[in-house]
Backbone bond lengths (Angstrom), bond angles and torsions (degrees), N, CA, C in turn:
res aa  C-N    CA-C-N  psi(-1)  N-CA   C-N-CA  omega(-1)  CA-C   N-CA-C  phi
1 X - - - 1.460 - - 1.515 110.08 -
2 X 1.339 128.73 143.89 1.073 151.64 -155.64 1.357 111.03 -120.86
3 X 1.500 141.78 168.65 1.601 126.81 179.26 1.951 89.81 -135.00
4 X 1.413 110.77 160.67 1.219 112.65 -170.72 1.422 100.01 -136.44
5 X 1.568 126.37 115.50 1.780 112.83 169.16 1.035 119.14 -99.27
6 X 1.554 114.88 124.85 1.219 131.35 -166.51 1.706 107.38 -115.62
7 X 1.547 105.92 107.57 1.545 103.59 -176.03 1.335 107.47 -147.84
8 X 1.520 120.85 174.85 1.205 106.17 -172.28 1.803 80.02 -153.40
9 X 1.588 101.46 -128.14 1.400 119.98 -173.66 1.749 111.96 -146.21
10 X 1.038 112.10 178.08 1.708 99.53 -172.57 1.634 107.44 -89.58
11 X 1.230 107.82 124.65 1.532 129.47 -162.70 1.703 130.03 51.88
12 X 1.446 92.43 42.70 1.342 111.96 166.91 1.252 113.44 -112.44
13 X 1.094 143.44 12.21 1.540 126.43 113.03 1.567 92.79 147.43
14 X 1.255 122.74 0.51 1.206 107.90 -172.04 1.633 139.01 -58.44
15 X 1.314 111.60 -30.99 1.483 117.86 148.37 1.505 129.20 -43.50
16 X 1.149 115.80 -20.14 1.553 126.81 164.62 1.621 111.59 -84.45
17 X 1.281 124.09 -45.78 0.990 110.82 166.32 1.272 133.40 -72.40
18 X 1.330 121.57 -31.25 1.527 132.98 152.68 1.469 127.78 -47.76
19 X 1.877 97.72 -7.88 1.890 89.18 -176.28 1.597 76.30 -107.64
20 X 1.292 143.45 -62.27 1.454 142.71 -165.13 1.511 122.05 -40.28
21 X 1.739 110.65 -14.22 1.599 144.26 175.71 1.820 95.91 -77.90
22 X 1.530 92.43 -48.35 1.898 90.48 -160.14 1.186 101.91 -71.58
23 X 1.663 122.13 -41.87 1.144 113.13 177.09 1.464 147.47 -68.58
24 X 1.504 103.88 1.29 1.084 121.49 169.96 1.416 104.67 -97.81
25 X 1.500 135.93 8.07 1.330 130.66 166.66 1.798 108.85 102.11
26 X 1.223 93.95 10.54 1.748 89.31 -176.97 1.669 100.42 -88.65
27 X 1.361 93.80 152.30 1.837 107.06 171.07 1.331 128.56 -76.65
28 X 1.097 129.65 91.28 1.477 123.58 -153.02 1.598 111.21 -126.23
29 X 1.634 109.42 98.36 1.400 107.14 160.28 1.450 142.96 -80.49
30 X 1.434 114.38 132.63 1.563 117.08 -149.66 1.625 84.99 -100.07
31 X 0.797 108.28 146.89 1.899 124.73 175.72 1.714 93.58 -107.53
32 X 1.342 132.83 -31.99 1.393 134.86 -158.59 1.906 79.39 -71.34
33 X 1.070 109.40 -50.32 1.603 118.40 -142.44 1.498 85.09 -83.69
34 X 1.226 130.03 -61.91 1.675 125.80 166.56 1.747 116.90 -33.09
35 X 0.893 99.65 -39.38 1.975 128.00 -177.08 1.648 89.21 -48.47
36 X 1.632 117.91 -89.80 1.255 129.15 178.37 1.724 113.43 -46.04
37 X 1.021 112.84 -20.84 1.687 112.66 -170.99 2.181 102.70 -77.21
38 X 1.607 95.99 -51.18 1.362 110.51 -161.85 2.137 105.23 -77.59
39 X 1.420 117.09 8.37 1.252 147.81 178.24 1.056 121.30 -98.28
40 X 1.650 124.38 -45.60 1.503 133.55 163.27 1.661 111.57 -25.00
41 X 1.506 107.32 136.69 1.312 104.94 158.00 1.695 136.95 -33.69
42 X 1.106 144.56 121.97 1.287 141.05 -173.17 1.228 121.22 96.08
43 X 1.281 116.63 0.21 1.879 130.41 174.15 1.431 99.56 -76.15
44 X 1.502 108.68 177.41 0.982 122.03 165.28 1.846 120.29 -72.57
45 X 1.356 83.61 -54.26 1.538 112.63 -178.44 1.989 103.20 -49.15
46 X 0.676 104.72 -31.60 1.741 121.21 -165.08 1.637 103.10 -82.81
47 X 1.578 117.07 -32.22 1.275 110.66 -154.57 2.087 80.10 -99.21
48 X 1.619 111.68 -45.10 1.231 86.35 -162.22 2.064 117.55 -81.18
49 X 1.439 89.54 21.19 1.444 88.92 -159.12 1.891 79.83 -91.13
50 X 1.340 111.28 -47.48 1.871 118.20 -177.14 1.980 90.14 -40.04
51 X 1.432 107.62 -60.49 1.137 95.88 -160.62 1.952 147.05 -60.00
52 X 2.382 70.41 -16.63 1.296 77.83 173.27 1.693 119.83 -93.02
53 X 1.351 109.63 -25.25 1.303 120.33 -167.55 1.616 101.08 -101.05
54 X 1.238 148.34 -16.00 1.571 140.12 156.88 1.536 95.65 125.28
55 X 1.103 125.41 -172.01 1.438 143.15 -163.40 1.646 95.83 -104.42
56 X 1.292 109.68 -24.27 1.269 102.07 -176.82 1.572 133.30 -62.92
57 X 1.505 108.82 -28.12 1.571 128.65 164.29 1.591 120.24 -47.21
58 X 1.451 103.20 -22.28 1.864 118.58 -169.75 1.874 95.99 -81.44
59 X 1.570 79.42 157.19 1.574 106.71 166.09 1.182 114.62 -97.03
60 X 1.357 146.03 -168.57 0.576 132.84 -169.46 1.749 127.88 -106.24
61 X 1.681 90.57 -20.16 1.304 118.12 135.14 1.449 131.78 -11.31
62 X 1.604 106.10 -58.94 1.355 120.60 -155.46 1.598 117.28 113.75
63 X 1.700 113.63 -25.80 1.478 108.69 172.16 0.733 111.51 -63.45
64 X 1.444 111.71 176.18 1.447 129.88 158.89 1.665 109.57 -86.15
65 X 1.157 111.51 129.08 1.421 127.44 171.58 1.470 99.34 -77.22
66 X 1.787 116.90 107.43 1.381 126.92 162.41 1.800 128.74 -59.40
67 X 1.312 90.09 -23.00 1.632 103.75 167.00 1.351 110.74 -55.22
68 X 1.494 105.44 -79.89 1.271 124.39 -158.26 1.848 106.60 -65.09
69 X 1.440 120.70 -32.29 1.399 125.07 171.84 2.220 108.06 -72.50
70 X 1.167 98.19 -43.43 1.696 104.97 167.47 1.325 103.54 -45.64
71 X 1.459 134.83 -55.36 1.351 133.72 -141.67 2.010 98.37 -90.84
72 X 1.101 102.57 3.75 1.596 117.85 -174.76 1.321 98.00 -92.66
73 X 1.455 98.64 -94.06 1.296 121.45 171.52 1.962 117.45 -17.37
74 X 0.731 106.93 -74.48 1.400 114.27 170.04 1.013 138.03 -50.91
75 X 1.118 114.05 -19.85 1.794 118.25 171.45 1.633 91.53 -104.01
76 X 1.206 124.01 -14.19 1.435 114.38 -167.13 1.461 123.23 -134.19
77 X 1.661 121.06 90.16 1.282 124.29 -141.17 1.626 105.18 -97.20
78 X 1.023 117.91 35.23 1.707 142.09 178.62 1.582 99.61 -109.09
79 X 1.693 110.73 -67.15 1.711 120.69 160.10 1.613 124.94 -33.42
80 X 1.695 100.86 -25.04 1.361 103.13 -150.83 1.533 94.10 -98.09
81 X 1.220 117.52 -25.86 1.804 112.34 -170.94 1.385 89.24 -105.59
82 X 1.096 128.79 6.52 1.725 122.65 164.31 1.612 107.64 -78.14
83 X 1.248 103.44 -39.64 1.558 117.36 -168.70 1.590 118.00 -62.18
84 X 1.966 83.10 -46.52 1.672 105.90 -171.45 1.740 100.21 -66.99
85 X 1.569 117.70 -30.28 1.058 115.43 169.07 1.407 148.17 -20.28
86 X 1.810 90.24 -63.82 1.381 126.44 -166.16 1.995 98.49 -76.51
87 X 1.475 101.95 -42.88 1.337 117.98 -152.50 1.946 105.43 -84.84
88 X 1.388 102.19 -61.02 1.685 99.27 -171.22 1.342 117.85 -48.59
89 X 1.432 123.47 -37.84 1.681 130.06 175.93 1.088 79.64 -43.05
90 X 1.289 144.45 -63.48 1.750 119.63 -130.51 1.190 126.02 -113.94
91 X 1.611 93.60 -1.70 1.897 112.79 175.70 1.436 88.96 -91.32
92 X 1.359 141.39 -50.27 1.124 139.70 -167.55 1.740 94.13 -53.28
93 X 1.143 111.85 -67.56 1.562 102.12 -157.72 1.692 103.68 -60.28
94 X 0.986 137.47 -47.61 1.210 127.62 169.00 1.326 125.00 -44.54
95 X 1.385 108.15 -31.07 1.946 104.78 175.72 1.325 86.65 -99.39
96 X 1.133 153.85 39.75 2.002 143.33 126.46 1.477 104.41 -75.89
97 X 1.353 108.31 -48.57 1.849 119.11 -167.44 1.518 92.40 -68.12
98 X 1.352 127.70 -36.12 1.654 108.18 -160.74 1.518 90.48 -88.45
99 X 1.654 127.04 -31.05 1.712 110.99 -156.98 2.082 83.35 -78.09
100 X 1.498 111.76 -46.34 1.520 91.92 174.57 1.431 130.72 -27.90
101 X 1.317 100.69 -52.72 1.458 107.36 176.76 1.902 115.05 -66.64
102 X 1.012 121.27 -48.09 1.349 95.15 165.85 1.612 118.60 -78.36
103 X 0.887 123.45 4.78 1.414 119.17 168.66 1.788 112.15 -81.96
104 X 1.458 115.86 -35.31 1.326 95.57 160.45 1.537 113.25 -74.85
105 X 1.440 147.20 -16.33 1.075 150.77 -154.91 1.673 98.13 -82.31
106 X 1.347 141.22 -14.48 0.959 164.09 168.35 1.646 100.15 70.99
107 X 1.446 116.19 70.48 1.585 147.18 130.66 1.023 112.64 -32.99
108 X 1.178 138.70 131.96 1.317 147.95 -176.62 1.777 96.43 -88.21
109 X 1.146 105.32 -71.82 1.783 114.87 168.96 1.377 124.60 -120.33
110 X 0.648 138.39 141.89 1.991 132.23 153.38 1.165 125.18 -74.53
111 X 1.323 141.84 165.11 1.077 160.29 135.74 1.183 138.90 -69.68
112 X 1.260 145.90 68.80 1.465 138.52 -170.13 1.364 106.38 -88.49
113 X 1.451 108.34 107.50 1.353 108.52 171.39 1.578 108.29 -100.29
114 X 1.462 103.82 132.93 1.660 128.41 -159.28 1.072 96.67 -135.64
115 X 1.761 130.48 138.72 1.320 128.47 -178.32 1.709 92.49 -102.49
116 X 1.356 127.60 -33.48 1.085 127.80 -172.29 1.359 130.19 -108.67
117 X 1.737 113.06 51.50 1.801 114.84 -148.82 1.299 95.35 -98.52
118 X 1.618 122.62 -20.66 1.395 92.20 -179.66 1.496 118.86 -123.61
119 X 1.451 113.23 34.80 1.078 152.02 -162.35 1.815 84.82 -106.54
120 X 1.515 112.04 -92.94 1.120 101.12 -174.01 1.915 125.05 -67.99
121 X 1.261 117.64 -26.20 1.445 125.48 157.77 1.184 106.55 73.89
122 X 1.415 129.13 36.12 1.295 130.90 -169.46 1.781 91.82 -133.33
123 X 1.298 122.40 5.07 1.626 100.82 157.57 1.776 111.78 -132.47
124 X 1.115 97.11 -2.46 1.966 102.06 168.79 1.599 112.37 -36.75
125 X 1.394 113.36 -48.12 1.352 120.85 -165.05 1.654 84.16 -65.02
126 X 1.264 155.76 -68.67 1.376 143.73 164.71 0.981 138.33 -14.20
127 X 1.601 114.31 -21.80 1.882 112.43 -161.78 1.668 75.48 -106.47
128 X 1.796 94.57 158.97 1.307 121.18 -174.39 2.237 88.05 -96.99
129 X 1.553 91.56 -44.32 1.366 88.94 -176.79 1.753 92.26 -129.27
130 X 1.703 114.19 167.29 1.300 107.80 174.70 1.841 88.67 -149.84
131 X 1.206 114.91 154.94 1.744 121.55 -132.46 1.675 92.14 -155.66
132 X 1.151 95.86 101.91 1.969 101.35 176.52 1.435 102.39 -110.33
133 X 1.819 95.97 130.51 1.678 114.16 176.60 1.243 94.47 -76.42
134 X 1.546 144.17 134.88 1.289 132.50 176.53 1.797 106.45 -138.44
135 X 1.079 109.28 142.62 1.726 119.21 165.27 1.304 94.50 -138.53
136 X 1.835 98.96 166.07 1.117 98.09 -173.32 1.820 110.82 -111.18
137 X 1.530 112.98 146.49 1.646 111.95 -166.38 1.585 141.97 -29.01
138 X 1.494 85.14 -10.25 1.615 66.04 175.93 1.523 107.38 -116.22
139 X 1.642 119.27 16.87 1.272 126.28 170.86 1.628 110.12 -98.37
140 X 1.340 104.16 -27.12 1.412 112.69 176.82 1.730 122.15 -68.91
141 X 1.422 92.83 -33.19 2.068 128.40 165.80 1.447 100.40 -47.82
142 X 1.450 106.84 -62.07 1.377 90.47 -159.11 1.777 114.15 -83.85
143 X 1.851 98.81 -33.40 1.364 102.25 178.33 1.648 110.07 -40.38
144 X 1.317 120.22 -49.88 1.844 123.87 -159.80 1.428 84.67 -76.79
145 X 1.208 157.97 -58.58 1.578 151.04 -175.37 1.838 94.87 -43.17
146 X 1.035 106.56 -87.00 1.126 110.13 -170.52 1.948 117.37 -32.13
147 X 1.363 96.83 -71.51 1.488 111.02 164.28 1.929 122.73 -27.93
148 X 0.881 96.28 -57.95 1.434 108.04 -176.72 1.643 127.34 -109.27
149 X 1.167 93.69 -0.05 1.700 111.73 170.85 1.632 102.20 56.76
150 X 1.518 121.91 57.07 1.365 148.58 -179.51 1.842 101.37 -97.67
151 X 1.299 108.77 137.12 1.558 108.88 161.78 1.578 116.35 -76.35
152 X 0.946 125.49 -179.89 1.700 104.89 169.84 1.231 117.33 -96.34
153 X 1.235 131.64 9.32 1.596 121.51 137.92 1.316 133.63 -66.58
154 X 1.523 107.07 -21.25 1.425 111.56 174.71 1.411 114.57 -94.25
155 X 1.409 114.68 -14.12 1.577 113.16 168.78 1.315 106.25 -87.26
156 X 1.397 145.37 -20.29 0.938 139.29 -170.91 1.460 98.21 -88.36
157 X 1.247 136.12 -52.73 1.414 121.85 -179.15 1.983 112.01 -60.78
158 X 1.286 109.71 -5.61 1.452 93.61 -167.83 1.415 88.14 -88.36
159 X 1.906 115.78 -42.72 1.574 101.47 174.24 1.310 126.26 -55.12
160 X 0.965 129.28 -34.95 1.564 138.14 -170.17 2.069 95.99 -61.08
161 X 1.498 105.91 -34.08 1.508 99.41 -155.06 1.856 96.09 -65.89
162 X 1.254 115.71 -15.69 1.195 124.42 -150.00 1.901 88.48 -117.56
163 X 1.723 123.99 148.74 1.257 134.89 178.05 1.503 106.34 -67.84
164 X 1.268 114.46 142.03 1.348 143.61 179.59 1.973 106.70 -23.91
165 X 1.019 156.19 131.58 1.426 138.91 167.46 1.752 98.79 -64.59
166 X 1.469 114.14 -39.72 1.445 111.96 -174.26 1.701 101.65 -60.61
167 X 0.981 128.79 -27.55 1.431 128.60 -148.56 1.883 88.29 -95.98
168 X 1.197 110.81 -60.54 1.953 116.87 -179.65 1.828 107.13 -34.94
169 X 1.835 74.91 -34.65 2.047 79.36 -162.39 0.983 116.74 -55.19
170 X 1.853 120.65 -26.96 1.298 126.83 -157.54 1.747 85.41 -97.18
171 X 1.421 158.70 10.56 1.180 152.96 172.38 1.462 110.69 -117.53
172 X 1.089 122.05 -4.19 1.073 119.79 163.02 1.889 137.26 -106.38
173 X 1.239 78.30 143.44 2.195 93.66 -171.95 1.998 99.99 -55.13
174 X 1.126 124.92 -55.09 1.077 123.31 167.38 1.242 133.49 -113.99
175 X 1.790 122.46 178.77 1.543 104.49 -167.01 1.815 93.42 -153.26
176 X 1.150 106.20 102.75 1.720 114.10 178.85 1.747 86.71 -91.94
177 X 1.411 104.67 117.38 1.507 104.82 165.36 2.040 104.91 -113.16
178 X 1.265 96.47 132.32 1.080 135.02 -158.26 1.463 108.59 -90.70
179 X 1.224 126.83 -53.57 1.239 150.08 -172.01 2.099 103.36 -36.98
180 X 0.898 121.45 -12.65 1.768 121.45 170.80 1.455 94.96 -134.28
181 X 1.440 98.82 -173.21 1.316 116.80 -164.10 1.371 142.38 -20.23
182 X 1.165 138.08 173.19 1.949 129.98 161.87 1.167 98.68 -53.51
183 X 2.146 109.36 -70.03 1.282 130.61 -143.42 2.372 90.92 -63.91
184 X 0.903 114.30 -57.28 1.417 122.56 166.37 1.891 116.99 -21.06
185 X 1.785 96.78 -57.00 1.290 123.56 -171.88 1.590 96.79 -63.31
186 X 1.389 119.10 -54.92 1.410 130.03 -149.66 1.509 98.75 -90.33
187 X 1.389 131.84 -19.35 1.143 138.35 -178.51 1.502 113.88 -60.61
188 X 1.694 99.57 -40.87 1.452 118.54 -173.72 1.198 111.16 -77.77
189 X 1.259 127.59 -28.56 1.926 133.09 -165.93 1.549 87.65 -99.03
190 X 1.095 139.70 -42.40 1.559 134.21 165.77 1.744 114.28 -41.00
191 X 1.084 102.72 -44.46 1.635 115.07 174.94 1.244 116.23 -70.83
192 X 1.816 127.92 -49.89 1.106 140.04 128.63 1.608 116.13 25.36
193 X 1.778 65.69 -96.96 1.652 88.71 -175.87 1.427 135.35 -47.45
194 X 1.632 96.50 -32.16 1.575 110.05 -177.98 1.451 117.14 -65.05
195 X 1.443 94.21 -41.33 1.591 106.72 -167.03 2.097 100.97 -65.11
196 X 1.276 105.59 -49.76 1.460 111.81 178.47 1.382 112.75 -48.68
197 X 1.888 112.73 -64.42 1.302 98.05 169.51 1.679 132.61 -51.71
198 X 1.150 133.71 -31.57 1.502 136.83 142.16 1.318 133.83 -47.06
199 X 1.053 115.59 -14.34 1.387 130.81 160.76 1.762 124.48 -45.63
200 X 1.246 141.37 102.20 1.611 123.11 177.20 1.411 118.91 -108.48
201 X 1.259 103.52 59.24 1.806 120.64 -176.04 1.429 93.45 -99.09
202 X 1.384 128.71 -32.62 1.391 113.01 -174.29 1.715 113.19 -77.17
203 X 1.362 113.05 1.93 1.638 112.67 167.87 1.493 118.96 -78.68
204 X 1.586 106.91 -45.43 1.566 97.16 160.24 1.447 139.38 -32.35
205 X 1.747 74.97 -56.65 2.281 87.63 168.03 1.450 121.13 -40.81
206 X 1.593 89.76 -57.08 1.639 109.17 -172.56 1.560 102.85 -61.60
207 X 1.000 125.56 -64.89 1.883 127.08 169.51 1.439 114.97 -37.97
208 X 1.665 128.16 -35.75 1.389 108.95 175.35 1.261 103.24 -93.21
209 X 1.455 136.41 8.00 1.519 130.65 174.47 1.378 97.29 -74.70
210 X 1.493 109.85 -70.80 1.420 115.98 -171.75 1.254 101.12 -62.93
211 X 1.316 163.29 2.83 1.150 146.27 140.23 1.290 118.08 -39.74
212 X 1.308 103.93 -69.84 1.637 127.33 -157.13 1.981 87.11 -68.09
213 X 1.299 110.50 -69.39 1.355 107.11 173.97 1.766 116.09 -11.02
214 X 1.560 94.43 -74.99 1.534 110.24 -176.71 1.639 102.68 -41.08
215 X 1.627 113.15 -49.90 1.489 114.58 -139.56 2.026 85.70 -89.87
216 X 1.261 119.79 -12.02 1.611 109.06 173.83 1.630 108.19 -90.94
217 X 1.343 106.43 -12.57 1.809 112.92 176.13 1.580 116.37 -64.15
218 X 1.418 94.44 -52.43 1.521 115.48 171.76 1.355 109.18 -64.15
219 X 1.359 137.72 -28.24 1.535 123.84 -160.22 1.688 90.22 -93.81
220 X 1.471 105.01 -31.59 2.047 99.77 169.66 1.439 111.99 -50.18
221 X 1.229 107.56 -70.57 1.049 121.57 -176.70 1.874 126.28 -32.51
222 X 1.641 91.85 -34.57 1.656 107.39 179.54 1.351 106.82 -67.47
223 X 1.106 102.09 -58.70 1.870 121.47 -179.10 1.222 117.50 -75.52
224 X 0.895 135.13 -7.00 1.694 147.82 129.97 1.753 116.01 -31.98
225 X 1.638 77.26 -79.95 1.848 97.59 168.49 1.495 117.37 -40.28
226 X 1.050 111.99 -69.39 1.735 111.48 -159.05 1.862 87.33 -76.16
227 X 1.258 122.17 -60.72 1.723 112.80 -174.90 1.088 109.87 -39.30
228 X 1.674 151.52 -18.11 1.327 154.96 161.36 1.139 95.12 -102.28
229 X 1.304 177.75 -166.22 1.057 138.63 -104.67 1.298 139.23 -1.95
């Protein structure tokens, strides 16, 4: 098995391409969707994030209101690696336990879809391939206005919080550009896809598993032997 990074920028479309992936049967872990999970009341992540940012961020619920913690964070990039702090330890370990799990499921590759992979740059060295959803700025401008009912000062600071799409483009193995149509969009992740499934990098994997497997069977087996002896 092989790992795949799938990222884009905020409202450059990558959730569309990440569902058009699933539906073709690929394994695809969302860190966005892990993100909201490891935040829930009773986490870790949840208690030290209240503690750092006040009671005031909560619903009434007990969540955390993503609005009202976004509107922090984002204008304030001191807030923002405090946040990332509390949060990546624990999205990370949860997307190991889920790619584990399809890795015994015998997955050819995974998908880790990450909105922020080369931002933080601490799992690139992992992907076999890494895959940027991209449009270009002033389609991406209006999509997050529109999307989120943002003025364009407030979409512009949320893009700014995040690296250039022009700048990712040049670090990344592939490039789904987004910027026209679905049928356009979907044309490209169809192609994608083909090339991945044709891919035979996930036999290596599989060959140093069963290696090591084999080569810890045999070392039982030794110490077996001579300890009964």
């Amino acid at each position: 098995m092989f790992l795949v990074g799938l990222t884009g920028g905020i409202a450059s479309g990558k959730s569309t391409v990440a569902a058009v992936l699933r539906e073709l049967g690929c394994a695809v872990v969302d860190a966005d969707v892990i993100a909201r999970q490891v935040v829930q009341p009773g986490f870790l992540a949840h208690q030290r994030i209240v503690c750092a940012f006040g009671p005031e961020i909560l619903m009434e619920s007990g969540e955390i209101n993503r609005e009202a913690l976004g509107s922090i964070v984002f204008s304030q990039p001191e807030k923002r690696q405090l946040l990332n702090s509390f949060t990546h330890p624990e999205i990370q370990k949860e997307m190991l336990k889920q790619t584990l799990k399809y890795f015994v499921l015998g997955y050819r590759y995974v998908i880790l879809d990450i909105p922020l992979l080369f931002e933080t740059n601490t799992l690139t060295r992992f992907m076999k391939h890494t895959v940027l959803v991209y449009c270009d700025p002033p389609t991406q401008l209006s999509r997050l206005m529109r999307r989120n009912g943002l003025t364009q000062a407030e979409a512009e600071a949320r893009i700014a919080a995040q690296l250039p799409l022009d700048q990712k483009a040049k670090m990344a193995g592939h490039i789904i550009d987004n910027s026209g149509s679905e049928e356009a969009t979907r044309s490209q992740v169809l192609k994608l896809h083909s090339l991945l499934e044709d891919s035979l990098d996930f036999i290596w994997v599989r060959l140093v598993a069963a290696t090591a497997v084999v080569g810890l069977g045999g070392l039982v087996y030794f110490l077996l032997r001579h300890l009964v002896s």
